[in-house]
C-alpha positions in Angstrom: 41.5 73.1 138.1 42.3 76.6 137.5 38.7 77.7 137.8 38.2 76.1 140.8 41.5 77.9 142.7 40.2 81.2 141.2 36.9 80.4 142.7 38.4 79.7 146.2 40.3 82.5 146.1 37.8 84.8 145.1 35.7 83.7 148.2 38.6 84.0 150.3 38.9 87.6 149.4 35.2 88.5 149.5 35.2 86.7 153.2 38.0 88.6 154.2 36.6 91.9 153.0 33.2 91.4 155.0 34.8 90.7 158.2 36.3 94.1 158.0 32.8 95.6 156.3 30.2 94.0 158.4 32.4 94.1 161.9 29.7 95.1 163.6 27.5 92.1 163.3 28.3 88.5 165.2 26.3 86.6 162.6 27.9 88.0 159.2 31.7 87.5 161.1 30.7 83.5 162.0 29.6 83.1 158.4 33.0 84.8 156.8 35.0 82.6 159.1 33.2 79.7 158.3 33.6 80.2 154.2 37.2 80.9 155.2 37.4 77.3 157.0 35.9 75.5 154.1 38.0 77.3 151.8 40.9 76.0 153.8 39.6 72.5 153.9 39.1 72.7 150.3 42.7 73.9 149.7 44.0 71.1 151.8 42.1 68.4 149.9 43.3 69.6 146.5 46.8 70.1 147.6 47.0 66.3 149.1 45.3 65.2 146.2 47.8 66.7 144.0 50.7 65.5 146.0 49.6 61.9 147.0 49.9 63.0 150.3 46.9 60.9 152.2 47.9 61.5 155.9 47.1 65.5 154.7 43.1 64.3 154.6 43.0 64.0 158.3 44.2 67.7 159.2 40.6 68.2 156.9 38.6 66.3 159.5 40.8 68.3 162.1 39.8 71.6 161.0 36.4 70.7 160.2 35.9 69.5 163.3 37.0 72.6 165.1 34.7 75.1 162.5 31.7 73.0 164.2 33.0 73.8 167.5 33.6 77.3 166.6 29.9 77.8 164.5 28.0 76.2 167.9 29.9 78.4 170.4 29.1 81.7 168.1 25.5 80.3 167.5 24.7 80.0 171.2 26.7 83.1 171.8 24.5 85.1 169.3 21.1 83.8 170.9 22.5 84.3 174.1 22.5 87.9 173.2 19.7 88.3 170.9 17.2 86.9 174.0 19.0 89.1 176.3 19.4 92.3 174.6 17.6 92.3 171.7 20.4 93.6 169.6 22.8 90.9 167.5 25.6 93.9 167.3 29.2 93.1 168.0 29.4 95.8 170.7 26.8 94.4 172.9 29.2 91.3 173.9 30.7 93.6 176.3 27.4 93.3 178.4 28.0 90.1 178.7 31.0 90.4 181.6 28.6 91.7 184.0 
């Protein structure tokens, strides 16, 4: 169990670390927040495991449910400017209010 909380919060750290690293590209920002969601869901599974606490399993679905949301809104976001511009850098979005 240990190993598996070290794990999680090793990956926690390493996401956090390439959002502020790679804040220039839309794709590597959507992946960190992604492994930070699932690292949340994972955390939230253990813990109501742990504590018999089964009405805790459907805030799991909730989140998951909103990291697909969030991963298909930055997908077409990202092809919306990679067709348009050419470019998958952070700073292009501002073309986008035009």
């Amino acid at each position: 169990m240990q190993i598996i909380l070290f794990i999680l919060l090793f990956s926690t750290l390493a996401s956090i670390l390439s959002i502020f690293y790679y804040k220039q590209f839309l794709l590597s920002i959507l992946i960190a927040l992604e492994l930070l969601l699932l690292n949340l869901i994972i955390l939230n599974i253990i813990a109501s495991f742990n504590l018999n606490l089964h009405y805790s399993l459907s805030l799991s679905l909730y989140i998951l449910t909103l990291s697909a949301v969030e991963a298909s809104i930055g997908i077409s976001i990202l092809s919306l400017l990679s067709r348009n511009f050419n470019s998958n850098s952070f700073t292009t979005i501002n073309l986008l209010k035009n």
